[in-house]
N, C-alpha and C positions, 0 to 999 in steps of 0.2 A: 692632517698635518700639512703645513706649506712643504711643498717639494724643496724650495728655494732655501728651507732649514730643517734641520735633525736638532733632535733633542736625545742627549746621551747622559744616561743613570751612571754615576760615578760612586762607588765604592769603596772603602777600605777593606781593613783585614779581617777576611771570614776565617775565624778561629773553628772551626766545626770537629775540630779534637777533644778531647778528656771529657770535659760533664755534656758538652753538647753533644758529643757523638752516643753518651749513656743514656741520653732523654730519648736518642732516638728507636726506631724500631728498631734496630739489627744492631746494637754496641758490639762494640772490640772488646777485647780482654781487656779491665779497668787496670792493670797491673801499667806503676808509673816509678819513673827510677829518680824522680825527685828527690832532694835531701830530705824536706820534709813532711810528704803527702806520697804516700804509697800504691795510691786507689784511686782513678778518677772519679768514683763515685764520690770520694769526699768532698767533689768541687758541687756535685749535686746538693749533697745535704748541707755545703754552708749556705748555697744558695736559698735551699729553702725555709734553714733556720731565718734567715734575714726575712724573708717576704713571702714565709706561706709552702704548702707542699706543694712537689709539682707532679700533677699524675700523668707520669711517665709509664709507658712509652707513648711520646709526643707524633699524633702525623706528621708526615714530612713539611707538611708546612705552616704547620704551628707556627715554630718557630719564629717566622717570618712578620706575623700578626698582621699588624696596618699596614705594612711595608710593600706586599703584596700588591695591595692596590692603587698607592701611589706610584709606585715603580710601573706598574702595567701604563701607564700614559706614559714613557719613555720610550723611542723608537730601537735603543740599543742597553742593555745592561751590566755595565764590567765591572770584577769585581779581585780585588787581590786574594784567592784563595791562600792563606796559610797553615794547608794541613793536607799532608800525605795521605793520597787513599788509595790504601792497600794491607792488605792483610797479611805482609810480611811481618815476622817475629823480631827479628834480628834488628835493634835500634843499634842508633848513630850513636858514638861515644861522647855523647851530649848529656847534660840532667833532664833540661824539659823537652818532648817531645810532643809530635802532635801525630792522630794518626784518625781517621775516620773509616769505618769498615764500607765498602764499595758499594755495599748493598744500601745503604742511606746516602747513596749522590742523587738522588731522586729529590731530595731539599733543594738543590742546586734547581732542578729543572722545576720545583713549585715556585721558585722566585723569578723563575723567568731568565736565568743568567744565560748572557751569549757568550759570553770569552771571561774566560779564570788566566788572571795572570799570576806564575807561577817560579818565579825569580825572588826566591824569600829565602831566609833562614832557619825554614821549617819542611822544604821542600824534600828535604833527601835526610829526613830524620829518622826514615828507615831504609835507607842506603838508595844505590840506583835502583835495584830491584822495586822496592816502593816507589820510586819516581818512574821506571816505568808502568808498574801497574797503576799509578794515579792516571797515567798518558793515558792508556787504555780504557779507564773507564770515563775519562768524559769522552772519547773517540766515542764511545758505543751510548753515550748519554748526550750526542751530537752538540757538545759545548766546545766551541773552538778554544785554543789555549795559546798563552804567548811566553816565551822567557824562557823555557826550558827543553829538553828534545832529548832525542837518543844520540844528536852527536852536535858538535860545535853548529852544522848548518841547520838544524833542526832548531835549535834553540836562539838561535839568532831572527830567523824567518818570523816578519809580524803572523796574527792571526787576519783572515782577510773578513770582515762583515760586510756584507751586501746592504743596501741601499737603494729603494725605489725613487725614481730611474735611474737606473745605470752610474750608480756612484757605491761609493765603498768608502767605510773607514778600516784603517789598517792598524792593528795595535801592536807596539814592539814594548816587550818586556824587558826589562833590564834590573838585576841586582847589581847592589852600590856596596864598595866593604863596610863603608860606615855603619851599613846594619848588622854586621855579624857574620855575613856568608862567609865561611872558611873557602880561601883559593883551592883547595881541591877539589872543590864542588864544581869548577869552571868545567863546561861540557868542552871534548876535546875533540878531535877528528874520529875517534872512535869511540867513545866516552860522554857515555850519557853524563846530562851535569842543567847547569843554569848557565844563564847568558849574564857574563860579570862584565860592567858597563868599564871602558877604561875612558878617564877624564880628562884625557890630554889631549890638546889641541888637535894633533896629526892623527887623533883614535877620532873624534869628531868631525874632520874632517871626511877621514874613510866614510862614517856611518852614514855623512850628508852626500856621499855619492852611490851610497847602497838605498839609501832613502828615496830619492831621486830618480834611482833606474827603477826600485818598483811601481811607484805610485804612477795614476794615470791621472788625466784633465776629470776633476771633482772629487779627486777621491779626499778624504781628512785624515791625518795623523796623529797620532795620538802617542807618546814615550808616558810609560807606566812604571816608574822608579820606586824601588824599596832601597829606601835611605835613610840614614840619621840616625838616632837614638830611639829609645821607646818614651822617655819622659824628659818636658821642658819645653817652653815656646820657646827659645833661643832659635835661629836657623843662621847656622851658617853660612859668611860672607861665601865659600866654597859652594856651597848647595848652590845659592843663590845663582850667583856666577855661573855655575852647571847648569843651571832649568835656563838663563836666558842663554847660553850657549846652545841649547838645543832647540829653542825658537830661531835665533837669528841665524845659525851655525847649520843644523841638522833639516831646518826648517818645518819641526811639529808647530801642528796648531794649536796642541794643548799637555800638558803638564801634569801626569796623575802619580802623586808623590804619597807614599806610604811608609810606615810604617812604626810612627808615633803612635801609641796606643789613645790618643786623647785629639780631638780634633785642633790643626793650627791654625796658624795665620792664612788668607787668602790673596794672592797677589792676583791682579789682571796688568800684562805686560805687553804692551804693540798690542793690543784688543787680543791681547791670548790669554787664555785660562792656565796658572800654577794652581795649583796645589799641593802646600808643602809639607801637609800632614793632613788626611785624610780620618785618623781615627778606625778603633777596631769599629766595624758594622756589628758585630754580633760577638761575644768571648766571655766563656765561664768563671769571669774574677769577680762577681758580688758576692759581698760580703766583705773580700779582703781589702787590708786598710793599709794606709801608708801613700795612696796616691790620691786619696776622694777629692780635693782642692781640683785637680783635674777635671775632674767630670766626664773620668773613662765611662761611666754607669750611660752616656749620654751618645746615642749612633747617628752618623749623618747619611743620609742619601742625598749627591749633590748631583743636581739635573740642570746640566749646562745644555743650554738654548747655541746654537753655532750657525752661521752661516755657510751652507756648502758650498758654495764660490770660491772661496779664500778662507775659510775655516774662523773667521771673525768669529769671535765671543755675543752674541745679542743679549742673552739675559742669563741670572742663576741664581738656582732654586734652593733654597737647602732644606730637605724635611728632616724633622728631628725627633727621633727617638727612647726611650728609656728602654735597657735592657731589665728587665726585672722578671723572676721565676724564669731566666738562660730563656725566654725571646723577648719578640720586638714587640714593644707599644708605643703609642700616640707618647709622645712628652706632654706633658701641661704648661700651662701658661707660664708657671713658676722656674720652673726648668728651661723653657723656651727662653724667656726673657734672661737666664744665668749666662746658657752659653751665648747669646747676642751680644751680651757685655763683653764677655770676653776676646770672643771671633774681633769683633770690634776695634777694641785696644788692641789686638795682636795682628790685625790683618793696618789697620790706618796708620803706622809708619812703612807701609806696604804699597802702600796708596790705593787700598783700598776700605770703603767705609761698608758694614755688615747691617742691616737696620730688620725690625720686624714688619710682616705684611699683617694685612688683616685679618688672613683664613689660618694665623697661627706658623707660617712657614719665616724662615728667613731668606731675604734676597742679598747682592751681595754688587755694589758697583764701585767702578774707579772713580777717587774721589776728585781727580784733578779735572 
């Protein structure tokens, strides 16, 4: 790798609760307080009715399939964890829940993850005691973590990743209410919780003087937002205005927005990487219907090329996935070329245009 650039594996939402947590070795109690699916195993067997059994119990990184080894040519790998792991009983007075038994976070460490950002709407599904036993087990699965804590400064503090020579990217988590997070979940001075991002000018500015006093000469920024809805390319004029607020205002270098279940548009803004929807990486909804026009079935791994200097955007990669039998595979060409169309139309009033490479990947540049 050129020293003078890092190349950083960008991720959406790792779902690793309900049928993903049952493929794996060590499942949870499948018991689900859904209105109507009782069992996570039933996210298993629709899956398999759709495409085949799956012979479960999966190694930990099964799951992962191709992904694995694209991602290993990545100098950093972050990823939106959204699923509590911890083996507390006592769910959040929610319907869906997510919950993965602590003894399969070893999936995590077969993909290589370095920092799980953790400011989601699934984060405290089984209250703070879940969010601290999640803390705890990537502490001891040496996965740094961003967004959440055991009190307001814990959850606020990026995660710090190292960088040969002597540079660092720094990742600050933040949950947006547009996603769902109940303000109670806000971590408080004493009060384990998530870091709820406030989008007012005079909160922005704070964060650009908190930003500032940590980062040193080379290090990269990075704001990892869980925001918006789950379904729809629409992005609001609001987002928008928020993600360059935190370029020009906060002064990140890049933009990792979560938690539309289906991949969005792509903007490049002042040579900075948005991303307004990432898409779930991995999540046991095959089979079910009412969103397929989407192409949730379809996971990105997005490997943004950056400049360490000034965090400048050079290139970006997008490998693309089909989730089928709850892991990862190669997409095909058929599929490749779907969501191109799409990313495409949805990223070029964005200004930026999406096109395919030759080895099957999609690249992604500003079209001005």
């Amino acid at each position: 790798m050129d020293a003078r650039e890092v190349t950083i594996a960008l991720m959406g939402d790792a779902m690793l609760g309900r049928g993903i947590d049952q493929i794996l070795p060590h499942p949870s109690a499948p018991q689900l307080y859904e209105r109507f699916v009782r069992s996570a195993k039933d996210y298993v067997a629709l899956a398999s009715r759709v495409n085949g059994m799956i012979g479960e119990p999966l190694a930990v990184d099964e799951i992962w399939g191709d992904a694995i080894i694209d991602l290993g040519k990545a100098a950093l790998r972050i990823v939106n964890l959204e699923t509590s792991i911890t083996t507390c009983a006592t769910p959040a007075a929610k319907d869906v829940l997510y919950r993965m038994h602590p003894a399969n976070a070893a999936c995590l460490q077969a993909l290589g993850v370095d920092c799980c950002v953790l400011a989601n709407n699934h984060m405290l599904d089984w209250g703070r005691s879940g969010l601290r036993e999640t803390l705890r087990t990537l502490d001891a699965a040496g996965i740094a973590h961003a967004g959440a804590g055991l009190n307001a400064h814990e959850s606020a503090a990026p995660a710090i990743l190292p960088l040969a020579p002597a540079a660092r990217v720094l990742v600050y988590g933040f949950g947006v209410a547009s996603s769902g997070i109940p303000e109670h979940w806000r971590a408080g001075h004493n009060r384990a919780g998530v870091d709820l991002l406030d989008p007012s000018p005079a909160a922005l500015a704070r964060l650009a003087q908190r930003v500032r006093a940590q980062r040193l000469p080379g290090d990269l920024a990075i704001a990892s937002l869980h925001w918006g809805g789950n379904w729809g390319y629409e992005i609001e004029p609001a987002q928008r205005d928020l993600a360059h607020a935190l370029v020009d205002v906060a002064g990140f270098d890049l933009v990792h927005g979560h938690s539309s279940h289906h991949a969005k548009g792509i903007e490049i803004y002042r040579d900075r990487l948005i991303l307004h929807g990432c898409g779930d990486f991995i999540n046991d909804y095959e089979g079910l219907r009412g969103y397929t026009a989407y192409r949730g079935d379809l996971a990105v791994a997005y490997l943004a090329r950056c400049r360490i200097a000034d965090g400048a955007l050079l290139g970006l990669t997008l490998r693309v996935y089909r989730i089928r039998r709850l892991r990862l595979e190669r997409a095909n060409a058929t599929d490749i070329a779907a969501l191109q169309s799409i990313l495409d139309r949805e990223s070029k009033p964005l200004g930026t245009r999406v096109l395919i490479e030759g080895d099957g990947a999609l690249t992604a540049h500003a079209s001005g």
